[in-house]
C-alpha positions in Angstrom: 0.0 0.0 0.0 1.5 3.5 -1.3 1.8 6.2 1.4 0.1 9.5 0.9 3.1 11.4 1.2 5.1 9.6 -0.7 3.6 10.0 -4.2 6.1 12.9 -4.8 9.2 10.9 -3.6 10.9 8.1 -5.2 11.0 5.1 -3.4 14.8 5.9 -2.7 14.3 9.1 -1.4 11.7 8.1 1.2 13.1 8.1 4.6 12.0 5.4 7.0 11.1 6.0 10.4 13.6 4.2 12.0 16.4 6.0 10.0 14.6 9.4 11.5 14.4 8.2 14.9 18.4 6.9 14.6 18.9 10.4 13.3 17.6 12.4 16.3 19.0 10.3 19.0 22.4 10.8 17.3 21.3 14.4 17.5 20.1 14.2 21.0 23.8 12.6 22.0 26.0 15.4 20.5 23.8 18.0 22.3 24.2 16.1 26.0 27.8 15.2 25.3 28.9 18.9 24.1 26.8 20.5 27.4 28.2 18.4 29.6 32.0 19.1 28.3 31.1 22.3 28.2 29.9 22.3 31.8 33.4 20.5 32.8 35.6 22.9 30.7 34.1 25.8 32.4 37.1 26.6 35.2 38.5 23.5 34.8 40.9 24.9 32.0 42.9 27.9 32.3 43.3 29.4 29.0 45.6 32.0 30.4 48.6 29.4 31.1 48.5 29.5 27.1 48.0 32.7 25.8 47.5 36.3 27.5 45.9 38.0 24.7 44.5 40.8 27.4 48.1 41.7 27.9 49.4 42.0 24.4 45.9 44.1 23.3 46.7 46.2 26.1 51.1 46.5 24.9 50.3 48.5 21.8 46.7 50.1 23.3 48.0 53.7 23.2 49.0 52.7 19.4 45.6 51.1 18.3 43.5 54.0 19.9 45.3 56.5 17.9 45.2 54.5 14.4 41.2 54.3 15.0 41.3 57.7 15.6 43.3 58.6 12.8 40.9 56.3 10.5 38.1 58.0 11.7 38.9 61.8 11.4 40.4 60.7 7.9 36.9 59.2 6.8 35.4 62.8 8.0 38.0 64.7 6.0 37.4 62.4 3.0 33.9 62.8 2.9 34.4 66.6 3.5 36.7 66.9 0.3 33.7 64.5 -2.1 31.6 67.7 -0.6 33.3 70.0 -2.2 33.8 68.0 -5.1 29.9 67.6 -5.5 30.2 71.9 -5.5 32.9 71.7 -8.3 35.6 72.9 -6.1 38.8 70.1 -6.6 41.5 72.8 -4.5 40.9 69.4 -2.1 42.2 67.5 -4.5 45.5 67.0 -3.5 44.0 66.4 0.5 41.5 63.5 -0.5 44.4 62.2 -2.0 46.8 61.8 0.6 43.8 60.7 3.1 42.8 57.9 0.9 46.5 56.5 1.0 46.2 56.9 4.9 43.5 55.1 5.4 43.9 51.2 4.8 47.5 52.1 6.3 46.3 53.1 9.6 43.3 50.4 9.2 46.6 48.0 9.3 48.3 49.3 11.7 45.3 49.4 14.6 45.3 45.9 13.4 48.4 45.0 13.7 49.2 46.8 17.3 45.9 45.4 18.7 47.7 41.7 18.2 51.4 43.5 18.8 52.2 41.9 15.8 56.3 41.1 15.0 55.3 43.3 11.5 54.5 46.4 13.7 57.8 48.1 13.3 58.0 48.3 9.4 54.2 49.0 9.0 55.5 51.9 11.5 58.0 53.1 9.5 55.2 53.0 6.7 52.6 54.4 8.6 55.0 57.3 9.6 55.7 58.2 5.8 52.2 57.9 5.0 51.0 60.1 7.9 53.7 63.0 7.2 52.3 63.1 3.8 48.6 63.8 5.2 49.3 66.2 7.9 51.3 68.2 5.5 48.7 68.5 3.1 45.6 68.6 5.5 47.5 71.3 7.4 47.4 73.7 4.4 43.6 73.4 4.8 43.6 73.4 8.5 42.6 77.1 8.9 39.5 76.8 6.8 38.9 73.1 7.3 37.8 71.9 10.6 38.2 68.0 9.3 41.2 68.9 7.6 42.8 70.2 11.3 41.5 67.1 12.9 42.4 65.1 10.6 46.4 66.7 10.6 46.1 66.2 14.3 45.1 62.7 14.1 48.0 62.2 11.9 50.5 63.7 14.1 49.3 61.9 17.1 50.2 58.7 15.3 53.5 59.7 13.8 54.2 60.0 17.6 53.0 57.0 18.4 54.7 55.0 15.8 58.0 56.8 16.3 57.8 55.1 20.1 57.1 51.5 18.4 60.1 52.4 16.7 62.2 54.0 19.8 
């Protein structure tokens, strides 16, 4: 006698019930077995004999904070200098320019110091040349330019940062 539900299967792709019921009890075992283990691992392993990754985010803190802050005041400048794009004025030209090399550079480098990565010193040397090259230029607009000023003194905060990675 044909099931009702099967008339849209093939007989190879019905699934019996005992396969089903094998299915979930196998189910049912992982979930027990991975809550208790769970239950055990919790203070019964110290992760910190293998790894202090609080300690070596915290090393290079100082250096991270001011890449993030550097990234940020540059995406503000950036978006300033499409502004006056949009208004046909390109005398930003020069500053969008340099900020868009910044950017992934100091994206990088808060990367890189979060972990206190082995690479930190030449990305700092990197970072350094790339940062002179936007304060310099945001600084000619720094009078006029609110995000061009915080964007120059984002820079030069992390030029001083990176020169102590360097130190």
């Amino acid at each position: 006698m044909k099931r009702p539900d099967s008339t849209f299967l093939s007989p190879e792709a019905t699934v019996s019930r005992r396969a089903v019921l094998r299915g979930a009890a196998g189910a049912a075992g992982v979930l027990v077995a991975s809550r208790a283990l769970a239950a055990d691992d919790q203070g019964a392993h110290d992760h910190g004999k293998h790894y202090s990754p609080g300690v070596r985010n915290k090393k290079r803190a100082a250096l991270a904070a001011a890449a993030e802050t550097c990234t940020a005041k540059g995406e503000v400048c950036l978006s300033h200098c499409m502004e006056t794009f949009l208004q046909g004025d390109t005398t930003m030209a020069s500053c969008a320019d340099a900020v868009q090399q910044m950017l992934p550079v100091c994206r990088a480098m808060s990367s890189l110091a979060v972990y206190d990565s082995p690479h930190l010193k030449d990305l700092a040397r990197a970072c350094i040349g790339v940062c002179t090259d936007c304060e310099k230029v945001c600084r000619e607009h720094a009078e006029h330019q609110k995000e061009c000023k915080d964007c120059a003194d984002a820079c030069a905060a992390l030029i001083k940062e990176c020169q102590k990675v360097l130190a």
